[in-house]
N, C-alpha and C positions, 0 to 999 in steps of 0.2 A: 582505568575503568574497563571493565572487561565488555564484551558486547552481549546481550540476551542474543539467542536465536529468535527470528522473526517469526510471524505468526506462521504457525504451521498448517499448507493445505497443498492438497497436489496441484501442480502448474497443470492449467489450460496450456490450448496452443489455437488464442483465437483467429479467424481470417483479417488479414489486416483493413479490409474493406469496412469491418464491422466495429475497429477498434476506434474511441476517441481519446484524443492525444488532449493532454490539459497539462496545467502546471501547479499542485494543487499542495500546497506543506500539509504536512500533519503531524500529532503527535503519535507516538506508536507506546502504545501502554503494554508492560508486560507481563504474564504473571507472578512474577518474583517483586511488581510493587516499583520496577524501575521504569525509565520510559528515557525514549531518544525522539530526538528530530526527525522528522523521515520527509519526502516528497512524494505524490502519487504523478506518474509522467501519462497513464495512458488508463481510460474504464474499457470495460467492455460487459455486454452482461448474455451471459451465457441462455443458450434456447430453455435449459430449464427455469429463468428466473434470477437465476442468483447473479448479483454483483462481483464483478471481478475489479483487482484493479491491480495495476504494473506499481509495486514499490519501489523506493531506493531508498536505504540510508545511507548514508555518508560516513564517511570513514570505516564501516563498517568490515569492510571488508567483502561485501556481500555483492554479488552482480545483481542490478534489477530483477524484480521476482514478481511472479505473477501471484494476488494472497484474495483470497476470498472476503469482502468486505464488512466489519463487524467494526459498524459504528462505538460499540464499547470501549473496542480495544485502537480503534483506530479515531484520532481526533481530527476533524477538517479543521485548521489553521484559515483566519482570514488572507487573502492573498493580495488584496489591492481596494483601494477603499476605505472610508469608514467607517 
């Protein structure tokens, strides 16, 4: 299985002061109709408003990326719990 490229948006580069670190799965939906596992490791939400968040997927190939968050495209996975 080949990998989709991840959602595409320019990386921030937020103050780490301002960043919360979480542990957070999710699904990553693609446009091509595919979707992978992914984790969210860190939010931050920039002075304009928007939600950021640090991804990783797995095996991907890919380093942690910082992706603009679109609940559509990005599914929050329960993480502990019922």
């Amino acid at each position: 299985m080949t990998s989709p490229q991840p959602i595409p948006a320019a990386q921030p580069s937020p103050p780490d002061g301002e960043v919360r670190r979480v542990y957070q799965p999710v699904e990553v939906h693609h446009d091509d109709g595919s979707w992978q596992l992914g984790r969210i490791n860190a939010w931050w939400q920039a002075p304009d408003g928007r939600r950021w968040c640090r991804l990783r997927i797995p095996r991907s190939g890919q380093a942690p990326h910082w992706v603009s968050f679109d609940p559509t495209r990005l599914h929050l996975l329960q993480s502990e719990g019922t």
